[in-house]
DSSP file (Angstrom, degrees, kcal/mol; ACC not computed):
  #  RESIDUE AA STRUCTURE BP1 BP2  ACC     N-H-->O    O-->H-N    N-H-->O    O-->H-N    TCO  KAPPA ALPHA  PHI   PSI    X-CA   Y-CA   Z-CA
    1    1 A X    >>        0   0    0      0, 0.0     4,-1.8     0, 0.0     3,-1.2   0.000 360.0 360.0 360.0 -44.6   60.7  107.1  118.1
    2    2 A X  H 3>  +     0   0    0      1,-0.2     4,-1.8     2,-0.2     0, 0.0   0.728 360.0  58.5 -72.1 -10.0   60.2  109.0  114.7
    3    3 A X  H 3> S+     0   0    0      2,-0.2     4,-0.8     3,-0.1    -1,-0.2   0.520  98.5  54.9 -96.9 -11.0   63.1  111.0  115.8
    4    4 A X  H <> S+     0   0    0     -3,-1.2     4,-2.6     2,-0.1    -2,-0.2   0.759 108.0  51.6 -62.1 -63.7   65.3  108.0  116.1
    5    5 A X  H >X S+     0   0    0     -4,-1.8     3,-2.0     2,-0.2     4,-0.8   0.911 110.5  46.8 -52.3 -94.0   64.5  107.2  112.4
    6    6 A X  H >X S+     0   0    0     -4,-1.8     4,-4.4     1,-0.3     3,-1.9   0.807 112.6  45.8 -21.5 -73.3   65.4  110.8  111.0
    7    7 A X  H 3X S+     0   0    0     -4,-0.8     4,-2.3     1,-0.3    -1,-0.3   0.893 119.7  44.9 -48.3 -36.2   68.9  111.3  112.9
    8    8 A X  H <X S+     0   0    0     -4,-2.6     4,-1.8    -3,-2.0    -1,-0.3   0.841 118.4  43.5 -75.5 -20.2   69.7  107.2  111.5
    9    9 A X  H <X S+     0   0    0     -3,-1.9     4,-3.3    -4,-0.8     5,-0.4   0.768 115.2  52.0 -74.8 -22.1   68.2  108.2  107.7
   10   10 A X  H  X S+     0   0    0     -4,-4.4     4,-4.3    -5,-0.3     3,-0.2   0.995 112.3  40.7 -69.8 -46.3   70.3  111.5  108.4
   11   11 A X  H >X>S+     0   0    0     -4,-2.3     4,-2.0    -5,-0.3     3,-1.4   0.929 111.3  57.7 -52.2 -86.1   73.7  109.3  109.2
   12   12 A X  H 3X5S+     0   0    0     -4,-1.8     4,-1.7     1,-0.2    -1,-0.2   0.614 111.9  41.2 -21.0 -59.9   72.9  106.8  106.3
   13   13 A X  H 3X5S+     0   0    0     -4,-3.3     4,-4.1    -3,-0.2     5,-0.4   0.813 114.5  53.0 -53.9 -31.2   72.9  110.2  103.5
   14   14 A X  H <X5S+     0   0    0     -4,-4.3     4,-3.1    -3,-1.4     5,-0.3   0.999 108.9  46.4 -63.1 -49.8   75.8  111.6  105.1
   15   15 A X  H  X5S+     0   0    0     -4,-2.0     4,-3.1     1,-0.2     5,-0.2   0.937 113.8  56.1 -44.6 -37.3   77.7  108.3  104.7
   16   16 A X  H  X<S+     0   0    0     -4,-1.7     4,-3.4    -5,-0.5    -1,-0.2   0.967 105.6  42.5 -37.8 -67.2   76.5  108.3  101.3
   17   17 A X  H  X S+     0   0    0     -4,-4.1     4,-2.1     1,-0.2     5,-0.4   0.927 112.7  52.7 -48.3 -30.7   77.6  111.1  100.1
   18   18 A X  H  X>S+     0   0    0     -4,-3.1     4,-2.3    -5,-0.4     5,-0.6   0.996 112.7  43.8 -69.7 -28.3   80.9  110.9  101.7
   19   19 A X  H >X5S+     0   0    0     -4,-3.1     4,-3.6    -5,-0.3     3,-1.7   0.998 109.4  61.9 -70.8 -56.1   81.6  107.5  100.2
   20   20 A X  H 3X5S+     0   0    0     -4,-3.4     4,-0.6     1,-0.3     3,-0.6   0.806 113.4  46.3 -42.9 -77.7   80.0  108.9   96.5
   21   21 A X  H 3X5S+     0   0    0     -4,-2.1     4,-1.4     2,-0.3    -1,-0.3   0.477 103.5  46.5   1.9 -63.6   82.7  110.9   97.0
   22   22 A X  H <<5S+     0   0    0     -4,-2.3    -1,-0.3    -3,-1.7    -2,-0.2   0.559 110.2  65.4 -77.0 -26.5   85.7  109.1   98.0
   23   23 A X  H  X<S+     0   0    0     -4,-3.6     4,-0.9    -5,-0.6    -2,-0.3   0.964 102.8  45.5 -81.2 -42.1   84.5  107.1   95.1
   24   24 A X  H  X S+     0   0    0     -4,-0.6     4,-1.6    -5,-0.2     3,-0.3   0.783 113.1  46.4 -34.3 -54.6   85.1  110.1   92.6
   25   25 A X  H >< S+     0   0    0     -4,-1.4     3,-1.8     2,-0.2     2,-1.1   0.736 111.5  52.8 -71.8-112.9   88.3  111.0   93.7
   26   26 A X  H >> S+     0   0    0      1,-0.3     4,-1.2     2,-0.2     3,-0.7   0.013 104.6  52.8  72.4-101.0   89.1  107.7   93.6
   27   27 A X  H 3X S+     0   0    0     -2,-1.1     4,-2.1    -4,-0.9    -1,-0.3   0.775 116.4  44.6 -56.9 -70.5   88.0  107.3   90.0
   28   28 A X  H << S+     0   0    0     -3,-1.8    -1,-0.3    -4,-1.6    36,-0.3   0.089 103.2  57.0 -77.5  20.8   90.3  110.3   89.1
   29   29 A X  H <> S+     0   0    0     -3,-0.7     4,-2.4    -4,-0.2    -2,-0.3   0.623 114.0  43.5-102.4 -42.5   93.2  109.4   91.0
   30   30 A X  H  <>S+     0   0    0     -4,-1.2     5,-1.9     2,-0.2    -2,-0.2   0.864 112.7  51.5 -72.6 -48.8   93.3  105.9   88.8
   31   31 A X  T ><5S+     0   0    0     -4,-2.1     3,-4.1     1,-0.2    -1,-0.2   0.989 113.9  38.7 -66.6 -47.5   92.5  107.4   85.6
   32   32 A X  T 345S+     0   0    0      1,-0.3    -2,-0.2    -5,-0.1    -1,-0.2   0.945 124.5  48.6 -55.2 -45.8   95.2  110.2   85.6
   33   33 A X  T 3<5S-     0   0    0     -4,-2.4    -1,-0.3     1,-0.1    -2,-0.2   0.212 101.7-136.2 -57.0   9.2   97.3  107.2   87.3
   34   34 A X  T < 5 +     0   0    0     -3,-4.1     2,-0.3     1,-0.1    -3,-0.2   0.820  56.1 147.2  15.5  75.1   96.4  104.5   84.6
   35   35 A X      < -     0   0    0     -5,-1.9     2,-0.3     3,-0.0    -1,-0.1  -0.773  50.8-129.8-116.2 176.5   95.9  102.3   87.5
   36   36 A X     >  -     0   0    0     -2,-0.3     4,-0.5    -3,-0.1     3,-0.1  -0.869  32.4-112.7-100.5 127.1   93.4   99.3   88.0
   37   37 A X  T  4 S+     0   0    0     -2,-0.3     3,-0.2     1,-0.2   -11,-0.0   0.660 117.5  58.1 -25.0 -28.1   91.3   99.4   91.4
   38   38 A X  T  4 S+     0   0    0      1,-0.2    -1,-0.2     3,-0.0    -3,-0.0   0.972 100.4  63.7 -93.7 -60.8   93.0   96.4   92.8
   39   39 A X  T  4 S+     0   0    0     -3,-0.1     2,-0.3     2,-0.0    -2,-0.2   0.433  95.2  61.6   9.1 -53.7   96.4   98.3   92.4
   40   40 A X     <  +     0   0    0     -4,-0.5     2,-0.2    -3,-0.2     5,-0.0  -0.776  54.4 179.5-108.5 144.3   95.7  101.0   94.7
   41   41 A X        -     0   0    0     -2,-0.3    42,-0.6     3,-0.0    -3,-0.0  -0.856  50.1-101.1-119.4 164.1   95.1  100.9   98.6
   42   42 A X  S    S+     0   0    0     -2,-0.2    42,-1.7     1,-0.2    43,-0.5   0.937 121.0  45.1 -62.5 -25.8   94.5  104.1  100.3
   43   43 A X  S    S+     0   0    0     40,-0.2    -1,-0.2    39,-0.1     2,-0.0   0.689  80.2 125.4 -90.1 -11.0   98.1  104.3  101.8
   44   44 A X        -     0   0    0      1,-0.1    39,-0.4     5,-0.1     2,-0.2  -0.139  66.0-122.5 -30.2 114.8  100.0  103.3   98.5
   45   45 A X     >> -     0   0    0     37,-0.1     4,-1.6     1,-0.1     5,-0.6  -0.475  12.0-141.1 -88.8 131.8  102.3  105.9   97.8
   46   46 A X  T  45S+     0   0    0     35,-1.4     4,-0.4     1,-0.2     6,-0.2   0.831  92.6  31.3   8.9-120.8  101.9  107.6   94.7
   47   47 A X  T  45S+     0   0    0      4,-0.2    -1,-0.2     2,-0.2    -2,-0.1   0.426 127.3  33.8  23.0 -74.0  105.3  108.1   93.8
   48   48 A X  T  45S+     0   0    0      3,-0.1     3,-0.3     2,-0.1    -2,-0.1   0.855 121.5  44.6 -96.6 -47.6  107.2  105.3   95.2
   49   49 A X  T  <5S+     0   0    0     -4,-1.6    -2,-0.2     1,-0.2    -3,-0.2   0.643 132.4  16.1 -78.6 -10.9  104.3  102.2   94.8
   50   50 A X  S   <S-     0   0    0     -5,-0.6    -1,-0.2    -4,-0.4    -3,-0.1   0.174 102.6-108.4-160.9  26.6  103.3  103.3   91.0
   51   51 A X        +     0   0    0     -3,-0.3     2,-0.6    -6,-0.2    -4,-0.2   0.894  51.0 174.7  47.2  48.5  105.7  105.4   89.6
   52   52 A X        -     0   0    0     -6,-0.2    -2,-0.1     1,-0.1    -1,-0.1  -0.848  17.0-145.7-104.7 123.4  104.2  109.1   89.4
   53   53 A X     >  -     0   0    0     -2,-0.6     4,-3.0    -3,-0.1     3,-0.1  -0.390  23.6-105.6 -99.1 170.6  105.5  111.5   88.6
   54   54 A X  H  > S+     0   0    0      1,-0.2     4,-1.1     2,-0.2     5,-0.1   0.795 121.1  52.5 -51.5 -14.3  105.3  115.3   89.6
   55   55 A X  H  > S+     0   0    0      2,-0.2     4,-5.3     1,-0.2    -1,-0.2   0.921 110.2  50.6 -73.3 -49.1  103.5  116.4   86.5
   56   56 A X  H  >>S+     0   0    0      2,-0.2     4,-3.0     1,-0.2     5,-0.6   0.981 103.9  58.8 -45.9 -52.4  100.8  113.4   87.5
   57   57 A X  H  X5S+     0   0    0     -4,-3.0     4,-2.8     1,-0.3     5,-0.2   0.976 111.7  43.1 -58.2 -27.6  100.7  115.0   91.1
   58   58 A X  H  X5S+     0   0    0     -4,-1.1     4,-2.4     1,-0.2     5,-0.3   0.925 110.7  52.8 -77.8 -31.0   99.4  118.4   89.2
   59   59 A X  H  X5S+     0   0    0     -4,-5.3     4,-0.5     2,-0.2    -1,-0.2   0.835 110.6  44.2 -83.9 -11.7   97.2  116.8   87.0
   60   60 A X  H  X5S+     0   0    0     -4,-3.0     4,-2.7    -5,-0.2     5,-0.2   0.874 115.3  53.2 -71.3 -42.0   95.4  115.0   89.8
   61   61 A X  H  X<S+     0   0    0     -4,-2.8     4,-3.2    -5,-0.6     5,-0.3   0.948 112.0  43.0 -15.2 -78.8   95.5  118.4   91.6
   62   62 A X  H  X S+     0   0    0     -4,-2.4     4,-0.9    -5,-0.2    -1,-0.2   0.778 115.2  46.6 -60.0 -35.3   93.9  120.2   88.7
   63   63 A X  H >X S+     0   0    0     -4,-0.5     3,-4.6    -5,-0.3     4,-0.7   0.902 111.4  54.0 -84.9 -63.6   90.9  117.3   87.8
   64   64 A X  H 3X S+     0   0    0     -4,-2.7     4,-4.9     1,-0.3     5,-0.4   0.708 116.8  36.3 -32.7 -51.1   90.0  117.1   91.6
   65   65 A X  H 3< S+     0   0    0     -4,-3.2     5,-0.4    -5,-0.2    -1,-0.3   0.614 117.1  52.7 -72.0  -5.9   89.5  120.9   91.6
   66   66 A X  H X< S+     0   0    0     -3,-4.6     3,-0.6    -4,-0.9    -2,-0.2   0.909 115.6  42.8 -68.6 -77.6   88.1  120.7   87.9
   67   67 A X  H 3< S+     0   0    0     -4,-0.7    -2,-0.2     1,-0.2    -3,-0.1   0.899 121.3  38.8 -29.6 -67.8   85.4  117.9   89.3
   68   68 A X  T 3< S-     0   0    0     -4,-4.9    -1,-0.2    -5,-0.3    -3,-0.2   0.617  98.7-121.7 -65.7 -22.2   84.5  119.7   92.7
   69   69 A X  S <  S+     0   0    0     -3,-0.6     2,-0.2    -5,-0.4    -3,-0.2   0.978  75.0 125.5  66.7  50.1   84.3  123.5   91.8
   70   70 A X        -     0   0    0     -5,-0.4     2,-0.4    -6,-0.1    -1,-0.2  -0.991  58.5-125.1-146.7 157.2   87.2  124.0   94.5
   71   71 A X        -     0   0    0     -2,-0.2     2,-0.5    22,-0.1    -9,-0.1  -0.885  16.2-161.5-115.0 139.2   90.7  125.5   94.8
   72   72 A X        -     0   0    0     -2,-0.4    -7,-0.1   -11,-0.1    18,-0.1  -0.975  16.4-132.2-106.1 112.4   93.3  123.7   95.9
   73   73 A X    >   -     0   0    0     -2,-0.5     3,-1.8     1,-0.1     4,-0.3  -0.137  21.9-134.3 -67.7 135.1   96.7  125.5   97.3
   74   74 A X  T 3  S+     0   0    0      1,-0.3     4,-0.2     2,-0.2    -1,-0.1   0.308  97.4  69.7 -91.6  20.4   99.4  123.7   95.6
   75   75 A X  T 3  S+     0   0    0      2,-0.1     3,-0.5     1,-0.1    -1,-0.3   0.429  79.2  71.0 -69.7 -12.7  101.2  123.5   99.1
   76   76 A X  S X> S+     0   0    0     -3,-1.8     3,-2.0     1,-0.2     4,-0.8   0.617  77.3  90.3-116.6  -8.3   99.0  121.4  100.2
   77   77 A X  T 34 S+     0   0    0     -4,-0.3     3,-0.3     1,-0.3    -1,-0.2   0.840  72.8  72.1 -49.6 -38.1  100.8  118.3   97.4
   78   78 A X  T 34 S+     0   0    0     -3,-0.5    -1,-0.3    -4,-0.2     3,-0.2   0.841 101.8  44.3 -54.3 -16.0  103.3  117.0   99.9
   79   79 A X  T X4 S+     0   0    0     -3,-2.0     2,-7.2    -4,-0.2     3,-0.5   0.903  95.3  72.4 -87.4 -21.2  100.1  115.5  101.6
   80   80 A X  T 3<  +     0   0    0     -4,-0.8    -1,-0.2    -3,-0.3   -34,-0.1  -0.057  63.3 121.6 -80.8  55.9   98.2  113.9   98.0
   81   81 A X  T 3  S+     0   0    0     -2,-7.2   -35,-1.4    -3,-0.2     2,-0.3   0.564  78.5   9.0-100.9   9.4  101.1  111.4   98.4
   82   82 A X  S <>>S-     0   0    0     -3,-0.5     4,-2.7   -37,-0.2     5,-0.6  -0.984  91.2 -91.7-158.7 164.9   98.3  108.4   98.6
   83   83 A X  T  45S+     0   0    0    -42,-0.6     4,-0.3   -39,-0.4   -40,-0.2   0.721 126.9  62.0 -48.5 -15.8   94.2  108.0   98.1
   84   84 A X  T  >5S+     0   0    0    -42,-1.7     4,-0.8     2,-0.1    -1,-0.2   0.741 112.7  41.0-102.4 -32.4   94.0  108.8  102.7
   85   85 A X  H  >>S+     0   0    0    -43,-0.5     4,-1.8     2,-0.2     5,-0.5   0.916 113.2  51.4 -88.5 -33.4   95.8  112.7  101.6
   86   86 A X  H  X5S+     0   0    0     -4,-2.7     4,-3.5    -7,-0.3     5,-0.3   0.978 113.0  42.6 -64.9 -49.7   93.9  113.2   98.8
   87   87 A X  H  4<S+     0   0    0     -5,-0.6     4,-0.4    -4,-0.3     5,-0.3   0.774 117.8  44.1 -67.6  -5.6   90.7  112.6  100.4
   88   88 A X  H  X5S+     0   0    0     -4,-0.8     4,-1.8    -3,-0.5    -1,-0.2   0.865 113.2  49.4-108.3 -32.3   91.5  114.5  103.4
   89   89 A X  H  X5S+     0   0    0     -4,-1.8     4,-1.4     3,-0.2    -2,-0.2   0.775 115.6  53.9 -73.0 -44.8   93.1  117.7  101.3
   90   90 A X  H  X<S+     0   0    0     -4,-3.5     4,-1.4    -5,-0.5    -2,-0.1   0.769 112.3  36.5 -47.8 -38.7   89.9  117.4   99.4
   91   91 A X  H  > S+     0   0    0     -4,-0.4     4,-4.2    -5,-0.3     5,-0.4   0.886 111.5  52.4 -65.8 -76.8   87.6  117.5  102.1
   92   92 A X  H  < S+     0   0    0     -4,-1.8    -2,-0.2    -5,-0.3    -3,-0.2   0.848 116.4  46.7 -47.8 -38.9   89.1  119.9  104.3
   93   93 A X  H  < S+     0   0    0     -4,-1.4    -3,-0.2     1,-0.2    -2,-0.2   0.969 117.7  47.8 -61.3 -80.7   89.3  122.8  100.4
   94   94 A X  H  < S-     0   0    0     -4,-1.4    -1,-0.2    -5,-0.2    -2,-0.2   0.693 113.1-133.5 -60.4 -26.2   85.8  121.7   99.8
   95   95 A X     <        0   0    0     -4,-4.2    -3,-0.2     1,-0.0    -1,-0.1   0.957 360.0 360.0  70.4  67.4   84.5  122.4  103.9
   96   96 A X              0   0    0     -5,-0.4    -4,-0.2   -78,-0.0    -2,-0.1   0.174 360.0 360.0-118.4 360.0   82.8  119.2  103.9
């Protein structure tokens, strides 16, 4: 029974974090983007839905790895083309 409890406490902090997380990026995708929350969805494209330009794609680039203490391959920008590539090119540099 007690062992039930742990593994569901463990799953609750993991979610946490990851959401605390997604919630950061997020946070700094908006600001550099002077967007409003309601604005963005995760598959809004950059680019095309909010008018960003390539300098924007480096300065989200740059804060994520600022925030995180992680390096990000600037190859890896054709994917940060919405909030679902950023988070997933974020994850996968950090090894989370």
């Amino acid at each position: 029974m007690k062992r039930a409890f742990d593994l569901r406490e463990q799953v609750f902090i993991v979610s946490s974090v990851r959401d605390e997380r997604e919630k950061k990026i997020k946070e700094i995708v908006l600001d550099i983007l002077e967007l409003e929350e309601e604005e963005v969805t995760e598959t809004s494209l950059f680019k095309e839905d909010h008018s960003a330009d390539s300098l924007r794609s480096i300065e989200i680039l740059a804060g994520l790895e600022k925030e995180f203490g992680i390096t990000i391959d600037q190859a890896e920008l054709p994917r940060m083309v919405h909030l679902k590539g950023v988070y997933e090119v974020v994850s996968e540099s950090a090894g989370w």
